[in-house]
Wavefront OBJ file of the C-alpha trace (Angstrom):
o trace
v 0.000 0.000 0.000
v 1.023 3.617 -0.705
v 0.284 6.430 1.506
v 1.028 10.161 0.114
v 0.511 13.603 1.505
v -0.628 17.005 -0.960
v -1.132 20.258 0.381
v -3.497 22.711 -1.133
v -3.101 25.964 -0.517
v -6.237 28.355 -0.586
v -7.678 31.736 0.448
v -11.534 32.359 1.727
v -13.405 35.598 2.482
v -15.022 33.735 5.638
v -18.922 34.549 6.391
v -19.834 31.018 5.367
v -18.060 30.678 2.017
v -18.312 28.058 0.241
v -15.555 26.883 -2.153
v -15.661 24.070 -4.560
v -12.643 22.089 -4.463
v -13.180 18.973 -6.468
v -10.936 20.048 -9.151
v -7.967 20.435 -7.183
v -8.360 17.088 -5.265
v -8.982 15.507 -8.304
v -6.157 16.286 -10.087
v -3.756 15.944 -6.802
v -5.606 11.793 -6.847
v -4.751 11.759 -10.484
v -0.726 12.796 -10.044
v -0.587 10.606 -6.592
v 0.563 7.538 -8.370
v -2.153 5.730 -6.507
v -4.291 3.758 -8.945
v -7.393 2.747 -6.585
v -7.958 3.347 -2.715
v -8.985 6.364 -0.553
v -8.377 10.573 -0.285
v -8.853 11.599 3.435
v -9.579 15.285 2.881
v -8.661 17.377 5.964
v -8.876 21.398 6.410
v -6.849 22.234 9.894
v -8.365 24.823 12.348
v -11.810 24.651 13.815
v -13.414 27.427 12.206
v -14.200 25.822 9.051
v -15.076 22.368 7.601
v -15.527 20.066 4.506
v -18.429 18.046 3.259
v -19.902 17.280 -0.372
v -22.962 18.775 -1.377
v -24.517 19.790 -5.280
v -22.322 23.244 -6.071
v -25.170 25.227 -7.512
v -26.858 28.667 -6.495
v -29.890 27.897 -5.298
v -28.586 24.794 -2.837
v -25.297 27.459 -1.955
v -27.773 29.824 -0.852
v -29.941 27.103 1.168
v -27.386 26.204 3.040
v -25.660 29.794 4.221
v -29.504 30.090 5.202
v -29.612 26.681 7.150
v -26.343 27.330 9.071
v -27.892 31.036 10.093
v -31.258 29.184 11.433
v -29.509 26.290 13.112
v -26.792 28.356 14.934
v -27.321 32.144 14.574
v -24.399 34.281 14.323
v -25.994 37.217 15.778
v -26.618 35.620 19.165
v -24.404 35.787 22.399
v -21.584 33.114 23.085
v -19.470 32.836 25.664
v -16.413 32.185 23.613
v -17.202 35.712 22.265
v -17.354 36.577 25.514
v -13.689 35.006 26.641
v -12.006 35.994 23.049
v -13.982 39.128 21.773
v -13.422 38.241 18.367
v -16.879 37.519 17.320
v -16.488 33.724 15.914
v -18.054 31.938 18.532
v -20.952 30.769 15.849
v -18.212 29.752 13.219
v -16.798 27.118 16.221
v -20.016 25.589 16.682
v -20.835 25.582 12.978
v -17.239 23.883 12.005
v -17.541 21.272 14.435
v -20.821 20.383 13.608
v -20.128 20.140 10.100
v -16.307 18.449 10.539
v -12.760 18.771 9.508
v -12.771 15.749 6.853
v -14.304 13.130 4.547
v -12.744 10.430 2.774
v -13.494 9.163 -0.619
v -13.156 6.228 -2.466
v -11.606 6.488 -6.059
v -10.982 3.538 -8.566
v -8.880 3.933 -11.663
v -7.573 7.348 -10.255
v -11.506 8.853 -10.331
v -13.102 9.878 -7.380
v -16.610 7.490 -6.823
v -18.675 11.154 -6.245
v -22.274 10.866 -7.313
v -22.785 12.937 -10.650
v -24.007 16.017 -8.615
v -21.782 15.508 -5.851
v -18.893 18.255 -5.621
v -16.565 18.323 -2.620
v -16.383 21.741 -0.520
v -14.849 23.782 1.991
v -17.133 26.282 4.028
v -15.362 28.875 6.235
v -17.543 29.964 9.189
v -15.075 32.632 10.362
v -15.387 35.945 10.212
v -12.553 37.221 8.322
v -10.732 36.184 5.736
v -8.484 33.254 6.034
v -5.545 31.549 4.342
v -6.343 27.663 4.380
v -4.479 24.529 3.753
v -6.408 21.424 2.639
v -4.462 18.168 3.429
v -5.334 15.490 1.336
v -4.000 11.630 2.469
v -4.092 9.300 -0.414
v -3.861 5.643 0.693
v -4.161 2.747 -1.664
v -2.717 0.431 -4.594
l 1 2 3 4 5 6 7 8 9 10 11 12 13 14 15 16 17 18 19 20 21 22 23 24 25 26 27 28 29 30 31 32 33 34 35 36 37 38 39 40 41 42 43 44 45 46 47 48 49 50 51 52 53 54 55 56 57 58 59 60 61 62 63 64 65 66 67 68 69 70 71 72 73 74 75 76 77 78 79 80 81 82 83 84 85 86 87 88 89 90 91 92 93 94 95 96 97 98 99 100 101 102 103 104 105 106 107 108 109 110 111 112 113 114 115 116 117 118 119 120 121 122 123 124 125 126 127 128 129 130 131 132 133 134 135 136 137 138 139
């Protein structure tokens, strides 16, 4: 079995963003040398998260809207409270959602359904430099 690490290197403007990355993990699967097995997509920090969803307006919008009825930002939190920097919603919306997924791929193509897109949503409230770390495992 091979195991390999890739870095990928983006900025967000925060605020909920939403970025599609499947491009970027699928090309880093497809230069991995790794014919079949799984990417473990990671994003470090606890103020943002991964997940796949359908990258399209209407479901982007959705789920900004979910994420604002399911853990208001313009509530009070204590960590707000400890910190004064405003992100105590982003904390709770990060962990909620997770750090990582990990997909299958065969053939060096990721198994997502046809709609399926891979993201990274950053729940802080600033904008952020982020590093995605992919671990590719397999034959």
């Amino acid at each position: 079995m091979t195991v390999t690490c890739k870095r990928i290197q983006i900025g967000t403007h925060g605020q909920g963003e939403i970025i599609n990355v499947t491009a970027e993990i699928t090309r880093e699967v497809g230069n991995s040398g790794v014919n079949s097995g799984t990417v473990t997509v990671f994003i470090p920090g606890s103020t943002a998260g991964v997940t796949t969803i359908e990258y399209e307006p209407g479901l982007l919008v959705d789920m900004k809207a979910m994420w604002e009825r399911i853990i208001p930002s313009n509530i009070n939190y204590d960590h707000d409270k400890a910190w004064g920097d405003g992100n105590g919603h982003s904390h709770i919306r990060a962990s909620l959602l997770g750090p990582s997924i990990t997909i299958p791929f065969i053939n060096k193509r990721l198994t997502l359904g046809t709609w399926q897109q891979i993201v990274i949503i950053d729940f802080d409230v600033r904008p952020r430099s982020r590093e995605i770390i992919l671990q590719i495992m397999g034959e």
